[in-house]
C-alpha positions in Angstrom: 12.5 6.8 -21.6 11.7 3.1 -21.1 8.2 2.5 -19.0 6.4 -0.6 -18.5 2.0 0.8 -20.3 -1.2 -0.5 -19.3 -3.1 -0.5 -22.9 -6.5 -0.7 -21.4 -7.2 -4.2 -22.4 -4.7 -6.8 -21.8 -3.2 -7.9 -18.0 0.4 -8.1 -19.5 2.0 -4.6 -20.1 3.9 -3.6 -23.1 7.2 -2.6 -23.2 7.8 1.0 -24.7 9.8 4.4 -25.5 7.6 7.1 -24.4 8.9 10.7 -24.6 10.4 12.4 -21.4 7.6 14.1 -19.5 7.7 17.8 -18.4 7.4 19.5 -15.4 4.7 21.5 -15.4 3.8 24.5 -12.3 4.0 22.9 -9.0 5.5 19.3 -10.1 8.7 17.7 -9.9 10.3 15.7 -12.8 11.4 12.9 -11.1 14.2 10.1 -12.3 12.8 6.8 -10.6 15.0 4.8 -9.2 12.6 1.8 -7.4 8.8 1.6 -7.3 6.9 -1.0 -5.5 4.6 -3.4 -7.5 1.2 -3.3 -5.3 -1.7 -5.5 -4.7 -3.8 -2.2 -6.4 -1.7 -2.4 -9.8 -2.7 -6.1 -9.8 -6.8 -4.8 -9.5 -6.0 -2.3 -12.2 -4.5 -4.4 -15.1 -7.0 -7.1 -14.0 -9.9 -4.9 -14.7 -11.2 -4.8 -11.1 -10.9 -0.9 -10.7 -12.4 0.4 -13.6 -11.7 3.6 -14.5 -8.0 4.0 -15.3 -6.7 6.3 -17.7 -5.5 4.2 -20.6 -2.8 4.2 -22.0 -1.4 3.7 -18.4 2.0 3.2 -16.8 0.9 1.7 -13.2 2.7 2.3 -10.2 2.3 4.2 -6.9 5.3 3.5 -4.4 8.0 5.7 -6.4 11.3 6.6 -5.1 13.5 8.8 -7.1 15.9 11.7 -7.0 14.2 15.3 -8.3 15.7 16.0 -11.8 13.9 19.4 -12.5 11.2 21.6 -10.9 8.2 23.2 -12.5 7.8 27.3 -11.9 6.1 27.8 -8.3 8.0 24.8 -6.2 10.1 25.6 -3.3 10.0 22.5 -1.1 12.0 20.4 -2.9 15.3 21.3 -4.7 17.1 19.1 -8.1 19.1 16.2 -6.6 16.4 15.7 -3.7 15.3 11.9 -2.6 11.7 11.9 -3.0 8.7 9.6 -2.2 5.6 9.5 -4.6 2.6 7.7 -3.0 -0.9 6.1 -4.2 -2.9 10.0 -3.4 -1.7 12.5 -6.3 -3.6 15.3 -5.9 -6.9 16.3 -4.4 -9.7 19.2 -4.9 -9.2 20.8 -2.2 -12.7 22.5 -1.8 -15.2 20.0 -1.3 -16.7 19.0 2.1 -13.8 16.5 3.0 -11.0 17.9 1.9 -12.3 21.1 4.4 -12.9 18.6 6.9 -9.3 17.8 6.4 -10.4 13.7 5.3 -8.6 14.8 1.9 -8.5 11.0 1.7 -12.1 11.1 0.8 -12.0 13.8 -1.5 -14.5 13.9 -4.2 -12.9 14.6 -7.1 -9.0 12.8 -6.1 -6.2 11.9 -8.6 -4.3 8.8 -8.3 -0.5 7.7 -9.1 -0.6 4.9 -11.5 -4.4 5.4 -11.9 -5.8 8.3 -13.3 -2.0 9.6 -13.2 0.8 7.8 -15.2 2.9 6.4 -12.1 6.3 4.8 -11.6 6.9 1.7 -14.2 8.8 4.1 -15.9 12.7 5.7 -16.3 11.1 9.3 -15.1 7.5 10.7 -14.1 6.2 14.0 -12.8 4.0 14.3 -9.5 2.5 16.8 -7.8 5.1 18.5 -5.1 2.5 19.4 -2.8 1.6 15.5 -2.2 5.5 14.0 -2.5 7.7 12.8 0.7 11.1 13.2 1.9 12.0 9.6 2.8 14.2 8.4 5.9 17.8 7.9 5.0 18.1 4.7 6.8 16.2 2.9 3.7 17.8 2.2 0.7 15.8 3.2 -2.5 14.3 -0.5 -3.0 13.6 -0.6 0.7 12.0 2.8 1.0 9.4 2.3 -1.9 7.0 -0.4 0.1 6.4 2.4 2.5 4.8 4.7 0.2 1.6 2.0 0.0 2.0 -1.0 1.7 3.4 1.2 4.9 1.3 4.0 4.6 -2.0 2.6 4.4 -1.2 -0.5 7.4 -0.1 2.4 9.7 -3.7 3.8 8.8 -5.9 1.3 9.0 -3.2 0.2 12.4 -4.4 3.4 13.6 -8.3 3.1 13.2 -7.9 0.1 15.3 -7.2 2.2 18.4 -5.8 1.0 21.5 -6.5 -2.3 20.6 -3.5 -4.9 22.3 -4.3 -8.0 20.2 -4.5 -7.7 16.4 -4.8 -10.2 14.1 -4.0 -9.6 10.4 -5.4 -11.8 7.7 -3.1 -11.9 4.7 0.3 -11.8 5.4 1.9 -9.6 2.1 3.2 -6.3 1.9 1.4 -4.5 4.1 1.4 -6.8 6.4 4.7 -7.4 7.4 5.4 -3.5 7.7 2.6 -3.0 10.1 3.0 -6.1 12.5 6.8 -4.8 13.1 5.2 -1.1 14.1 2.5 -2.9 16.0 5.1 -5.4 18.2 6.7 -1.6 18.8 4.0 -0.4 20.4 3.7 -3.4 22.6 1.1 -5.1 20.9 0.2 -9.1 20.1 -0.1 -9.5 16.4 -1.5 -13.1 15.4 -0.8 -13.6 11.9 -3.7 -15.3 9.6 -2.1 -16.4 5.9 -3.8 -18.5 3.2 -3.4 -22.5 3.7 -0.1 -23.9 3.2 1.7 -20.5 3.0 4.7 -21.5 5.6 6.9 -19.3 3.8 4.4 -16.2 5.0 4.0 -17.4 8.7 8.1 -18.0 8.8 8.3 -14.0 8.3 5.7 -13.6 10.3 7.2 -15.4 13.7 10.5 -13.8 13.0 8.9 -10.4 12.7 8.2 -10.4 16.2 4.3 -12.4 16.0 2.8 -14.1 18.9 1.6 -16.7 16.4 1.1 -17.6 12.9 -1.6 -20.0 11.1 -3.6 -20.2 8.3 -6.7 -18.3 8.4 -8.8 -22.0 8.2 -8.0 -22.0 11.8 -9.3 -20.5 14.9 -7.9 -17.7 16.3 -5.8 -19.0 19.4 -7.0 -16.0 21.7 -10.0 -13.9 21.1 -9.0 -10.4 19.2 -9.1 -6.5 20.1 -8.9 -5.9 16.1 -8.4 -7.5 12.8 -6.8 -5.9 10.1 -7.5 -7.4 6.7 -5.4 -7.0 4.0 -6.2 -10.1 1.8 -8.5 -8.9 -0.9 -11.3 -11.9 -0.2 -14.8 -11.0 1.4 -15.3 -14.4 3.1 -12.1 -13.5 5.7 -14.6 -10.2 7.4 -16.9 -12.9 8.8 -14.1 -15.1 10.1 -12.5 -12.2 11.9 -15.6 -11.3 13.2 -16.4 -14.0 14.5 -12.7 -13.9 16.6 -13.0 -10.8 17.8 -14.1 -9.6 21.3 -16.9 -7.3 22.2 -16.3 -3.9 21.5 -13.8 -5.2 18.7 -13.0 -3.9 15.0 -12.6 -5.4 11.8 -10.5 -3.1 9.3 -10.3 -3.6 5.7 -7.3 -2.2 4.2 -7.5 -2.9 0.8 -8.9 -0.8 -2.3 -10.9 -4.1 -3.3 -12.3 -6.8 -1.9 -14.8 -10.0 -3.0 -17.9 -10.0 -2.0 -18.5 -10.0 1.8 -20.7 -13.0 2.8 -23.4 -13.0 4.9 -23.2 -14.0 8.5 -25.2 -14.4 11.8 -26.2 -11.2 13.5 -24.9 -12.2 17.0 -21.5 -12.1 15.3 -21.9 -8.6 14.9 -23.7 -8.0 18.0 -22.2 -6.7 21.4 -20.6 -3.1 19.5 -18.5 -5.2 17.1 -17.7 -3.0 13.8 -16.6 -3.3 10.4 -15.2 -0.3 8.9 -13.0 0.2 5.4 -10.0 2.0 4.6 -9.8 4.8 1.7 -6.5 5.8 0.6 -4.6 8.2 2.6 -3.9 12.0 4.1 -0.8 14.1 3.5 -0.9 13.7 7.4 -0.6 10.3 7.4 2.4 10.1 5.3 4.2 12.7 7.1 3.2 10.7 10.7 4.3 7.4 9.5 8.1 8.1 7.3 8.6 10.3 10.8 7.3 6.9 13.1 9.7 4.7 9.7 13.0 7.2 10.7 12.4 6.1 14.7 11.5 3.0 14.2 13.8 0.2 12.8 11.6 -1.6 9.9 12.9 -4.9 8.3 11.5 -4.4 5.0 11.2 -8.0 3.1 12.0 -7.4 -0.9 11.9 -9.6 -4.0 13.7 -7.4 -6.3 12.6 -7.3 -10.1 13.9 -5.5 -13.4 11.4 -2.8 -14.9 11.4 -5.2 -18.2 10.1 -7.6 -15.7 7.4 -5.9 -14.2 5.0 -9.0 -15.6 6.4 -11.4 -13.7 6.7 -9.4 -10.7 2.6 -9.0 -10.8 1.9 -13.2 -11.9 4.2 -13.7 -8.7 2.0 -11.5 -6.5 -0.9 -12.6 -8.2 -0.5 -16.4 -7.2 1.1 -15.7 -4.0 4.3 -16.4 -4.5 5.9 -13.5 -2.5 6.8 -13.4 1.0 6.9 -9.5 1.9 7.0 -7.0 -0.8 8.0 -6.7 -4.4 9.6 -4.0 -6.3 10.9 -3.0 -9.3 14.5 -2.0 -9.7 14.1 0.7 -12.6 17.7 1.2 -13.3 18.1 -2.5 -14.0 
């Protein structure tokens, strides 16, 4: 089979035949049909998570069709759409997987991480931690909601009842989440990086109540930020917009540095809080909230040979919505 490998060293991923992989108990052999190219992959093959299996082949928003079954599954069935997302396995035993924050496990496993993902003609997953995906999505449209969907319904979630949001960094993630937060009736403000018109276009057509760069003031004060932009210096600026009581929510795996900033900012029950991967829960909650729910998923489609150019595009911001590989290209 073709995959796109992560050598352990270089940013740019090789090209190569690797043998078929087997099911073993529990897992599905799965023939992948799209997989979404992440902001994570990007913090992997540029060395900013550290601990990746090497060789590697990256990838965690895998959609595919079940091709065999290892001994002890009865979930899924051969011929079965499936969704593989970012958590592969977990423990299971330690204090927060029996506090059911699995999420926070202590000893987790991770597609496209410590687990060869979905840059690749086939792969094998875990059963107990795949989806069943809504029909109304086509294969290239479903994969963005295995990450990019899945973790901005989460960290839309820790924000509460909050009515305005503001979301700082206007990718993937992003533009899945403001769509499920204008459902609920919400104001989303949308915050991108200077000169990114492109990003605030899809923004205002997605249903937000404005769109700027994040140099700019936030034109009404917030309920809750959500910031998905990997870059430390955006928590003080959307703490410093938000209102008393408010909450700033970090979404990503990685971010720069966090400057400091004046204590009054934080002051007055203000919070910052952080976002770590997902629950089997979670998924299940948000593809059944994705069936209900209409999403307009926004996709710059690539070839699996092209997976390089796909990440240098989302690297320099040159993406409006999500990007995925088209593995059958």
């Amino acid at each position: 089979m073709r995959a796109m490998v992560f050598d352990g060293h270089s940013p740019v991923l090789q090209l190569r035949e690797l043998a078929d992989p087997r099911p073993e108990p529990g897992q599905l052999l799965i023939d992948v049909h799209a997989c979404g190219v992440c902001r994570t992959d990007l913090h992997v093959v540029d060395g900013e998570l550290t601990q990746p299996k090497t060789p590697l082949v990256p990838g965690h928003e895998i959609v595919g069709v079940v091709a065999a079954i290892g001994a002890g599954v009865s979930a899924f069935s051969v011929g079965d759409r499936v969704g593989v997302p970012w958590l592969g396995r977990t423990c299971g035993h330690c204090t927060y997987c029996g506090r059911g924050r699995e999420n926070l496990c202590d000893a987790p496993q991770f597609t496209g991480y410590t687990i060869d993902g979905g840059y690749a003609e086939r792969t094998v997953a875990d059963s107990r931690y795949c989806f069943r995906l809504p029909q109304r999505y086509d294969d290239r449209e479903a994969a963005p909601l295995l990450c990019a969907g899945l973790i901005g319904y989460r960290s839309l979630s820790m924000a509460g009842d909050a009515r305005r949001i503001g979301i700082y960094g206007f990718g993937a993630a992003a533009h899945i989440v403001a769509q499920v937060a204008r459902h609920q009736g919400r104001e989303v403000y949308a915050f991108t990086r200077p000169g990114d018109t492109a990003a605030q276009a899809l923004a205002r057509r997605l249903g937000a109540h404005w769109a700027g760069s994040s140099t700019e003031p936030a034109p009404q004060p917030l309920d809750a930020a959500l910031i998905f932009a990997p870059v430390g210096a955006l928590v003080p600026i959307a703490l410093h917009a938000l209102v008393k009581g408010g909450i700033v929510v970090c979404g990503g795996i990685h971010m720069s540095d966090i400057p400091s900033f004046p204590y009054d900012d934080l002051w007055g029950e203000r919070r910052i809080v952080s976002v770590a991967n997902l629950t089997r829960e979670d998924g299940h909650a948000f593809m059944k909230l994705a069936d209900e729910v209409p999403l307009e998923i926004e996709t710059t489609v690539y070839p699996l040979a092209e997976a390089n150019r796909a990440l240098a595009d989302l690297r320099e911001g040159r993406l409006a919505g999500a990007a995925v590989l088209d593995v059958r290209a």
